[in-house]
C-alpha positions in Angstrom: -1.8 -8.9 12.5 -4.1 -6.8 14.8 -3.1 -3.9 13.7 -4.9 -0.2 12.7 -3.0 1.8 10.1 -3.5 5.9 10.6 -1.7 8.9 8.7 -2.2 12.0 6.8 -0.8 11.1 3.5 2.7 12.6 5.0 3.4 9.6 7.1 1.6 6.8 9.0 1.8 4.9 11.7 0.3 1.1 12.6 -1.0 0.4 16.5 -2.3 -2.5 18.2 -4.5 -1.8 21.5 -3.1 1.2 22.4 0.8 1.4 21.5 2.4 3.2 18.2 4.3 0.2 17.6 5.4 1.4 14.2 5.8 5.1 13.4 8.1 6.6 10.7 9.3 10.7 10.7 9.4 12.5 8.6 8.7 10.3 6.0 7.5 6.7 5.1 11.0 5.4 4.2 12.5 7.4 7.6 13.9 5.5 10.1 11.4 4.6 12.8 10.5 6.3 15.9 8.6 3.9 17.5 9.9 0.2 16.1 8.5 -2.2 18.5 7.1 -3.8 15.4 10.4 -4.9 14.8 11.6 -5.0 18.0 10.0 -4.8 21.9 13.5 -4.0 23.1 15.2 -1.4 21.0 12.6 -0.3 18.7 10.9 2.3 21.4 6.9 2.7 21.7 4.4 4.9 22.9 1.7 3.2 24.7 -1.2 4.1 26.2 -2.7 0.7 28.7 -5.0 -0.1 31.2 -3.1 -1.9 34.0 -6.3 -4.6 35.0 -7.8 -4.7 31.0 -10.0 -6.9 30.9 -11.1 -6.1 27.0 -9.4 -3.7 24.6 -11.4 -3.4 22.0 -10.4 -1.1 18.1 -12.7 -0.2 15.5 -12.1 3.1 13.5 -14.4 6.2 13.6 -16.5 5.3 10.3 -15.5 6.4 7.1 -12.2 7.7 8.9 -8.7 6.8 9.0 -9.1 7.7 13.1 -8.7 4.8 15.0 -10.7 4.5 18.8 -9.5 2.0 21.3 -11.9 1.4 24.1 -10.8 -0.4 27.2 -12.4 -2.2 30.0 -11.1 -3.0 33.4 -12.0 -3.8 37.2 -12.7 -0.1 37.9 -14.2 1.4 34.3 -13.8 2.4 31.1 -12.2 4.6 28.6 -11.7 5.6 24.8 -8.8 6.5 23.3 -8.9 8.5 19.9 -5.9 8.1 18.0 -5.1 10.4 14.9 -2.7 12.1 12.0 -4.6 15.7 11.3 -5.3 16.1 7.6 -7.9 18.6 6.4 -8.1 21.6 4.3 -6.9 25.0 5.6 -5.7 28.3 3.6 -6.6 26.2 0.0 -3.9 23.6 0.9 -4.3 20.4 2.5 -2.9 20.1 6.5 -0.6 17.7 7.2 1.5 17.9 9.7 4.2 15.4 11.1 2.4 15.0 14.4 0.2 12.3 16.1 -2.6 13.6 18.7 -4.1 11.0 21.1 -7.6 12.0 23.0 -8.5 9.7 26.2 -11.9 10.1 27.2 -13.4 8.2 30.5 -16.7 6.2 30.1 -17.4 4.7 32.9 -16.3 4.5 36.3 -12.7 5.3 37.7 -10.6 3.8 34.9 -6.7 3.3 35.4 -4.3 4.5 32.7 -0.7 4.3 32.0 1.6 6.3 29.1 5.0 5.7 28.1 6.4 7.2 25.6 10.4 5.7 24.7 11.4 6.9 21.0 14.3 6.3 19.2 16.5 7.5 16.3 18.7 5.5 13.4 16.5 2.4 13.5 16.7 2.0 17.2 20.4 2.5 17.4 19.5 5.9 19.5 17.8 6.5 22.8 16.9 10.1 23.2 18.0 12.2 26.4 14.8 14.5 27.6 14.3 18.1 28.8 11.1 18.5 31.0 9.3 21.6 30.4 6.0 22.8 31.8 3.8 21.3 29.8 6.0 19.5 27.7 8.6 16.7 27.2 11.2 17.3 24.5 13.4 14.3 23.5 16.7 15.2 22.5 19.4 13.4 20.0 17.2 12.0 17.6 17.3 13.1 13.8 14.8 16.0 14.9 13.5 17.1 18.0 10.3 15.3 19.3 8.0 17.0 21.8 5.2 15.7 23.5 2.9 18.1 24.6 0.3 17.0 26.6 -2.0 18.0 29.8 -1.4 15.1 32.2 1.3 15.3 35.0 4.4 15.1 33.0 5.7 12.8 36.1 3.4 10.2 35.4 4.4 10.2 31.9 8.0 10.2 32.8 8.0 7.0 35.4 4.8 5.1 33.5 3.1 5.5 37.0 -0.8 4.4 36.4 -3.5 7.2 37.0 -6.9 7.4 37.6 -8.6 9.1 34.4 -11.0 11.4 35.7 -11.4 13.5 32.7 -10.9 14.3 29.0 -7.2 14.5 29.0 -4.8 15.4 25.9 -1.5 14.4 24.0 0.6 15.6 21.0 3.8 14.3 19.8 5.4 17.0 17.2 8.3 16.5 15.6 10.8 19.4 14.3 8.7 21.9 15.3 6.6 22.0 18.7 2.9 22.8 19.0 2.4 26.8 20.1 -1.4 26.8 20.6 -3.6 25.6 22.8 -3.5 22.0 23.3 -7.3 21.1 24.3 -9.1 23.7 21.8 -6.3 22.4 19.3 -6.7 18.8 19.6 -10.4 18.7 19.7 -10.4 21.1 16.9 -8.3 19.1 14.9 -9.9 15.7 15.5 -13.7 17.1 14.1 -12.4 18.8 10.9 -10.0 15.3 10.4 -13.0 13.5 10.7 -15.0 15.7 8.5 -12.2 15.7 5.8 -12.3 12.2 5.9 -15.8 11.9 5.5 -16.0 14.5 3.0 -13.5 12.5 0.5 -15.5 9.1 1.0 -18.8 11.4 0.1 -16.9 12.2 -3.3 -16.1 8.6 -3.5 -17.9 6.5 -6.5 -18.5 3.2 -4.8 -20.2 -0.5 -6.3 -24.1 -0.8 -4.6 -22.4 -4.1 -3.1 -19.6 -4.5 -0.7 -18.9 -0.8 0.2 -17.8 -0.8 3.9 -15.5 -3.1 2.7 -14.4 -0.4 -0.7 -14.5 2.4 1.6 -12.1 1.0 3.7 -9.6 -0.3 1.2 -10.0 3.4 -0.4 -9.0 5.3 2.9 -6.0 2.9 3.2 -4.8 3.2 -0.6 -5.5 6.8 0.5 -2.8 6.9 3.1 0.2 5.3 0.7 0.7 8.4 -1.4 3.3 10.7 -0.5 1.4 14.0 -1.2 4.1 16.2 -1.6 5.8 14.4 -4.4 2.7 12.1 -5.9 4.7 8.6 -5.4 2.8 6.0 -3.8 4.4 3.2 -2.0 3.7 -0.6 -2.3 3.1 -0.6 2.1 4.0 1.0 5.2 6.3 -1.5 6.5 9.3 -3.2 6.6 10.8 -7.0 7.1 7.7 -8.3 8.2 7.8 -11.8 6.7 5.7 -13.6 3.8 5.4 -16.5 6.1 7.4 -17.7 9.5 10.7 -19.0 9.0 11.0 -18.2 5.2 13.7 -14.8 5.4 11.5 -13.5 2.9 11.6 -10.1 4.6 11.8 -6.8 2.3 11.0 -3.3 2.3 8.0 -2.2 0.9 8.2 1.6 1.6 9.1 2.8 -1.6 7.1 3.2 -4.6 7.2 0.5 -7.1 6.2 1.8 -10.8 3.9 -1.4 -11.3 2.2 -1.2 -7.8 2.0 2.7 -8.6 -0.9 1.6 -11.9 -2.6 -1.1 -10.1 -3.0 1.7 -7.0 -4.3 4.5 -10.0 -6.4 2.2 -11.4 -8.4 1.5 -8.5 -8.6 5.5 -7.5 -9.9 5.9 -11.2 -12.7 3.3 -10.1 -13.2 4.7 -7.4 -13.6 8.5 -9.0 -10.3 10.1 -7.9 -8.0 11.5 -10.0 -6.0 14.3 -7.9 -3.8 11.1 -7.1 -3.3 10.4 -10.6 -2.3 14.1 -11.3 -0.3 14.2 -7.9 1.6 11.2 -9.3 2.2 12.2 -12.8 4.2 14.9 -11.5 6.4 12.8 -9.7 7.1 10.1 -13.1 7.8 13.5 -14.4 10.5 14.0 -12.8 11.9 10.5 -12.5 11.8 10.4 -16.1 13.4 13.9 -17.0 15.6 13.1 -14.6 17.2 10.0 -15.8 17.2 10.7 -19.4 16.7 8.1 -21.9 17.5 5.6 -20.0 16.1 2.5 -18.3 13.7 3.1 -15.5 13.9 1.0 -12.2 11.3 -0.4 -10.8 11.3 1.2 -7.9 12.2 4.4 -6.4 12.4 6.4 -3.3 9.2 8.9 -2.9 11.5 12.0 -3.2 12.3 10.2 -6.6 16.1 8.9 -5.8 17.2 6.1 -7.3 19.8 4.8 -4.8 17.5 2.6 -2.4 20.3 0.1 -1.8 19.6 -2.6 0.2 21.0 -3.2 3.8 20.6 -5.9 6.7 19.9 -4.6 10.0 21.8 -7.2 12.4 20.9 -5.4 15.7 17.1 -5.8 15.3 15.6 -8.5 16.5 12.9 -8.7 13.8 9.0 -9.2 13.9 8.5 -11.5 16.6 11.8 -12.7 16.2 12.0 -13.1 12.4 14.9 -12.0 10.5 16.6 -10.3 9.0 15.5 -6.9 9.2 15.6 -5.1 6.4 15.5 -1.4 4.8 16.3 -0.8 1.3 15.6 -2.9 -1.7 17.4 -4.7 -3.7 14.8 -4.5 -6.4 16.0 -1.5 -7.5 18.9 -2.8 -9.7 16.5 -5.3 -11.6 15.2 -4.8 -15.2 11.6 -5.8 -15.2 10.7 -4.5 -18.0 6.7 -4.0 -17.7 7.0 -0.8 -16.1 6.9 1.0 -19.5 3.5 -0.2 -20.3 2.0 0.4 -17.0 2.8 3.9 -17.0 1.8 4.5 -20.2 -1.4 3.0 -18.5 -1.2 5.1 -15.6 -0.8 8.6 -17.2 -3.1 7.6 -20.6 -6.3 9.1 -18.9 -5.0 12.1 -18.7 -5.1 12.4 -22.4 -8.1 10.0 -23.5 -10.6 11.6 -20.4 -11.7 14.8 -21.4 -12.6 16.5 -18.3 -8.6 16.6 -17.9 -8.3 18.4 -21.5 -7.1 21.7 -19.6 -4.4 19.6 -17.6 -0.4 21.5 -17.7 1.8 20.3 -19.8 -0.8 18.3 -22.1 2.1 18.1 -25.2 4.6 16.9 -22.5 2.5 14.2 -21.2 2.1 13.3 -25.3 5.7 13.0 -25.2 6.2 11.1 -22.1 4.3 8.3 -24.1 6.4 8.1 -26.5 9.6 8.3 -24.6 7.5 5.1 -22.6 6.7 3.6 -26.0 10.3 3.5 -27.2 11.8 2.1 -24.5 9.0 -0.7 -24.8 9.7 -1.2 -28.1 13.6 -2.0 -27.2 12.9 -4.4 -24.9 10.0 -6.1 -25.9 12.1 -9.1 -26.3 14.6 -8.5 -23.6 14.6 -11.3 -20.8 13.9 -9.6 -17.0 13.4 -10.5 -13.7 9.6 -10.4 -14.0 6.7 -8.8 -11.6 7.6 -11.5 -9.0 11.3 -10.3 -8.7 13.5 -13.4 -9.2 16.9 -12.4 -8.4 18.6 -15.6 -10.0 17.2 -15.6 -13.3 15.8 -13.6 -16.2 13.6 -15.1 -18.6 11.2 -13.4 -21.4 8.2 -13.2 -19.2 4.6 -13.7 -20.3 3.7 -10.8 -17.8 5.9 -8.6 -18.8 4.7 -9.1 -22.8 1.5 -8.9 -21.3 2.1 -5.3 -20.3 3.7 -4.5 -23.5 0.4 -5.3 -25.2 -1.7 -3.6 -22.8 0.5 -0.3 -23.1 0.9 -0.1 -26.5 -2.5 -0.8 -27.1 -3.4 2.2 -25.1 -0.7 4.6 -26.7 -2.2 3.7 -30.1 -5.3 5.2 -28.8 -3.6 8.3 -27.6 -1.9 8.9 -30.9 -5.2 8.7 -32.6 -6.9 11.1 -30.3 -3.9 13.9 -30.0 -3.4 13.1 -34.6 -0.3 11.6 -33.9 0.0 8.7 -36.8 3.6 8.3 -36.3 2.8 7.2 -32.6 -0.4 5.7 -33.3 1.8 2.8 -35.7 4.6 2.3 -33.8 1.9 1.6 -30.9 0.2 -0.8 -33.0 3.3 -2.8 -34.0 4.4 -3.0 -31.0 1.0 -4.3 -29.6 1.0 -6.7 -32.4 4.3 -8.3 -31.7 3.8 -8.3 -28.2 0.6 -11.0 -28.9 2.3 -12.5 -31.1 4.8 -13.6 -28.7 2.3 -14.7 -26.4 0.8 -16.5 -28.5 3.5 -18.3 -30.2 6.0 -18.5 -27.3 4.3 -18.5 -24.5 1.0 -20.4 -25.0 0.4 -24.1 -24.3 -2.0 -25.4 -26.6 -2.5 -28.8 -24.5 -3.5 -27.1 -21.9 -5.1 -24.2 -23.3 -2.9 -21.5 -20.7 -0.7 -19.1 -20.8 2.8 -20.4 -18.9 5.0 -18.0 -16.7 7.9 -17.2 -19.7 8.5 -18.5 -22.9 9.7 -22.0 -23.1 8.5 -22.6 -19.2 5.4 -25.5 -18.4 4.7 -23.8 -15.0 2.2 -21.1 -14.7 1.9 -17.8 -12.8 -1.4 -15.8 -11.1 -0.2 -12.7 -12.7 -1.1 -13.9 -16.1 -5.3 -14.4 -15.0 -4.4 -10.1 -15.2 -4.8 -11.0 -19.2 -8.4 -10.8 -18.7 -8.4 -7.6 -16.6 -6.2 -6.1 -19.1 -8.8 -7.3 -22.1 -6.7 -9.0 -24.2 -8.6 -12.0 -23.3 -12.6 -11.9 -23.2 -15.4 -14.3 -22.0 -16.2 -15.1 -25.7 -12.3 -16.4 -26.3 -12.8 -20.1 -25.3 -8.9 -19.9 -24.2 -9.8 -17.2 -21.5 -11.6 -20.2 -20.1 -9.0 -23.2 -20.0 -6.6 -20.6 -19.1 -8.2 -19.3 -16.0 -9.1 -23.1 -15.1 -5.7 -24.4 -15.5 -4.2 -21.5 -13.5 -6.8 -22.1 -10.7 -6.2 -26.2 -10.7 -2.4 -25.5 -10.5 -1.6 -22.7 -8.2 -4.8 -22.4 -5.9 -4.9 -24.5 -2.4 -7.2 -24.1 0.5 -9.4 -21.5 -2.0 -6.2 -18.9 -1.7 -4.0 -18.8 -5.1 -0.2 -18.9 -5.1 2.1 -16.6 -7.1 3.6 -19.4 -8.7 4.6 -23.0 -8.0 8.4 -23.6 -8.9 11.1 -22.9 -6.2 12.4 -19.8 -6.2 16.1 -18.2 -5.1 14.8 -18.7 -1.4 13.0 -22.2 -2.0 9.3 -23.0 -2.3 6.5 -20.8 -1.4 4.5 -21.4 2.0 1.9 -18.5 2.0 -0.4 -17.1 -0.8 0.1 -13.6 -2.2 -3.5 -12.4 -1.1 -4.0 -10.0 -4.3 -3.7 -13.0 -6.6 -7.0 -14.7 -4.8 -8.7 -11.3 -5.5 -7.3 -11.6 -9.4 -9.0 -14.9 -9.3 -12.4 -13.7 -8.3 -12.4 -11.2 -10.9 -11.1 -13.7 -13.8 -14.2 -16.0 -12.7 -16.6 -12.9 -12.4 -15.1 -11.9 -16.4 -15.9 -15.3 -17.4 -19.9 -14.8 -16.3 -19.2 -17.7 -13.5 -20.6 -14.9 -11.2 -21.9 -17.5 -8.5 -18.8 -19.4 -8.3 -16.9 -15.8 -8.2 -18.9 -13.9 -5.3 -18.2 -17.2 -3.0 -14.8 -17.0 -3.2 -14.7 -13.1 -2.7 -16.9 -13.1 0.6 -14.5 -16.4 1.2 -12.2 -13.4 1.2 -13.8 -10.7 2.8 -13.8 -12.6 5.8 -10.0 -13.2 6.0 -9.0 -9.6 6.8 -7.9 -8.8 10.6 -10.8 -7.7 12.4 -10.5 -3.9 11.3 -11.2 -4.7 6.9 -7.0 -4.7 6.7 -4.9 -7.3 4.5 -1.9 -7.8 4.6 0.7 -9.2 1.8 0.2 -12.8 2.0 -1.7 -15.5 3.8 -0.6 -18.7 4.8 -2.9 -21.8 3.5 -4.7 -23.9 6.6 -4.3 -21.2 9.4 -4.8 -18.4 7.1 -2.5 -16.1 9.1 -1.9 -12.8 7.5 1.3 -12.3 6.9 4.1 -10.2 4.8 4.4 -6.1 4.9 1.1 -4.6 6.1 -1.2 -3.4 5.2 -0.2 -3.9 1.4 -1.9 -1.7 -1.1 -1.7 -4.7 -3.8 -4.2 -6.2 -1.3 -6.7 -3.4 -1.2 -6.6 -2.9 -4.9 -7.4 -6.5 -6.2 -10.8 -6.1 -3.2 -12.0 -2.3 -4.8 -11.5 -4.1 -8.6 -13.6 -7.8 -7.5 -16.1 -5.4 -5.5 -16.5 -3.6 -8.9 -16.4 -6.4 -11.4 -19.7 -8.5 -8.4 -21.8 -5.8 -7.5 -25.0 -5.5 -9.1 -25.6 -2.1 -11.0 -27.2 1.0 -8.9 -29.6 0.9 -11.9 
């Protein structure tokens, strides 16, 4: 998985030694542009080579989401700068829907070659092109594409190799086409990019431990929110399987309500909360939106609800791995911890009082309680669970676990905005909640909390019962639990979502964020030692540019699964926190 991820919080795009293998327009959950990802043949690319590499070598610009590619051949050398503007201009943030690429010569007489082949409807259409001056459009996609750039156009056209003999330029727009000057643009564009980028890392609170490693996992959980609505999506891709073989391929490009908190959570670690605000207004909306009713747990980031799931037959999938495809049928499960979590996600903006000036404070009070009621109805109510089982519904420990946390929290924020009503209800339901845990879903012989009531097995999401406080390192079950979840589910040091065959058979990779839960369970616990080996076990897992992906699969630790996945980069930023010695 050799990928870089780059974007602007508008869109993003993932490349591998040169070629925009993956690039959705307008919008995350768009169909692709370029899809070789998915497909070398149909799925279109735009590549920028050396003919006679001998090295390609990629490595962002630090404390950047730009990427620089630097290739070595027989006859020289080059960098290429690759990059989705974002910065601040008029009081607004910058973002448009266009990629820029800069190739700069090193050393000698390097030869280059671009082609440029995009498509429309998920590769079902080539586009016609119109040569201008300057300029290639491309012609019967969804929207116009044009390239802009300042090499021969004829080059471009045929894929002909050149010799780069000087700084030379490129930008792909799409809808509408760039009108200034391409050099002073691009240039202009790349510094202030860069100095955005470093500017928001500068305003970043990182651990004294660890932090090229939290910087990176904060510009990429940076680049999953849709800025224009708030909603932050679980990853970037698309039917890239949990492990080979397994037709566990989804579609993560929507934003899951439970990957939504885990995502806030580590931003409020981290000391941003414009994302948090940014996201509020989108649950808003969802919410209002859908009455009192039940909410998915998932949606589209312009907030629709319809994300039906569909099979792509004509794609040949990544590296020939099907099916392909977009959509998720996710959408039509009840997993009922989402009511919890968002009362989680939205509670600092009541309980932190720099945000006591924040719009609509009585309607985020409300919210709450809209969220506490339709916790309180379904405390009890079997679901699908966090892992998504589509053939069962049981009464989840998870999902009760999330009830506890929630209510818990909107207890507090009763008591802080003199709301006794809410404040009781919130304690009730907290109460019942543990009790159900503890009577129902608790195995004394073994001293662990099981995967739903009734069940022997065990699940990784339940070492969260530490994170979320309702166990603590002076509860002697918070011990025997964490062991007997790590004796059961881990193998080869990486922890497996569960252990029972599922509605697609038994598990062959590790879901990498439960390894990361692990490591901050054992750090909880005080078993520091045992904890910071098994995090910089970790650390050294990721693909050569600090990215994880979903999974990894035990013995040839291949990442694998939709990349890169924020889940991933959350569980890091949290173990980073809960390891690293204090600044003081």
């Amino acid at each position: 998985m050799r990928y870089g991820i780059i974007g602007n919080c508008a869109y993003s795009a993932l490349l591998r030694d040169g070629a925009v293998e993956w690039l959705c327009w307008p919008r995350f959950d768009s169909s692709f542009v370029f899809g070789a990802l998915l497909d070398r043949e149909q799925g279109g690319s735009f590549r920028i080579e050396m003919p006679d590499a001998r090295r390609v070598e990629q490595a962002y610009v630090d404390n950047t989401n730009v990427l620089r590619t630097t290739f070595c051949g027989e006859h020289g050398s080059f960098e290429l700068l690759d990059f989705a503007p974002r910065f601040w201009q008029h009081e607004r943030s910058f973002r448009p829907t266009a990629l820029y690429r800069i190739l700069r010569p090193l050393e000698g007489e390097p030869l280059v070659r671009v082609v440029c082949t995009p498509r429309g409807d998920y590769g079902r259409r080539q586009a016609s092109t119109w040569v201008g001056s300057h300029h290639i459009e491309y012609r019967g996609l969804d929207a116009p594409l044009r390239l802009t750039t300042n090499l021969p156009l004829t080059w471009v056209q045929e894929g002909t190799p050149f010799v780069l003999s000087g700084p030379r330029h490129l930008a792909l727009t799409h809808g509408q086409p760039l009108e200034s000057p391409l050099e002073e643009t691009a240039e202009r564009f790349l510094t202030r990019t860069i100095e955005h980028w470093r500017d928001w890392i500068k305003q970043t609170r990182i651990p004294r431990d660890y932090q090229r490693e939290v910087i990176r996992s904060a510009l990429v959980l940076k680049l999953h929110q849709f800025e224009d609505t708030g909603a932050i999506i679980a990853s970037s891709t698309t039917s890239l399987p949990e492990f080979r073989g397994s037709g566990r391929c989804w579609d993560y490009r929507y934003c899951w309500l439970r990957d939504a908190y885990f995502s806030l959570h580590a931003f409020e670690r981290l000391g941003h909360f414009a994302e948090m605000e940014g996201f509020l207004g989108w649950l808003r909306n969802i919410v209002h939106r859908f009455g009192d009713g039940r909410l998915q747990p998932l949606y589209a980031v312009n907030g629709a609800a319809d994300v039906r799931e569909e099979v792509l037959e004509h794609l040949a999938g990544f590296e020939g791995e099907r099916p392909v495809r977009i959509g998720n049928q996710a959408h039509e499960h009840i997993q009922n911890d989402v009511y919890g979590e968002m009362i989680l996600a939205i509670s600092r903006l009541l309980l932190d009082s720099r945000f006591v000036g924040v719009d609509g404070r009585d309607g985020i009070v409300a919210l709450v309680a809209r969220l506490l009621a339709q916790l309180e109805a379904r405390l009890e109510e079997p679901d699908a669970g966090l892992w998504e089982l589509r053939g069962s519904r049981q009464l989840h420990s998870f999902s009760l676990l999330a009830h506890w946390a929630g209510a818990t929290r909107a207890a507090e924020i009763g008591a802080v905005c003199g709301d006794p009503v809410l404040t009781a209800r919130a304690h009730a339901a907290a109460a019942r909640a543990k009790e159900i845990l503890e009577t129902r879903c608790f195995d004394p012989r073994r001293g662990v909390f099981t995967q739903h009531a009734g069940a022997g097995h065990l699940d990784a999401a339940m070492l969260l019962a530490l994170h979320f406080g309702m166990l603590d390192r002076k509860d002697p079950r918070a011990h025997t639990h964490v062991r007997a979840i790590q004796a059961q589910l881990q193998v080869d040091r990486l922890v497996r979502r569960y252990d029972v065959a599922d509605d697609f058979g038994e598990q062959g990779a590790t879901f990498t964020v439960c390894s990361f839960w692990l490591v901050e369970a054992l750090a909880i616990l005080g078993e520091t030692d045992e904890a910071r080996a098994l995090f910089e076990f970790l650390l050294a897992r990721h693909n050569g540019l600090g990215l994880y992906s979903e999974d990894i699969v035990p013995g040839t630790f291949e990442l694998t699964g939709n990349f890169p996945q924020t889940y991933s980069h959350v569980g890091l930023i949290n173990a980073a926190f809960r390891l690293s010695r204090p600044w003081d």
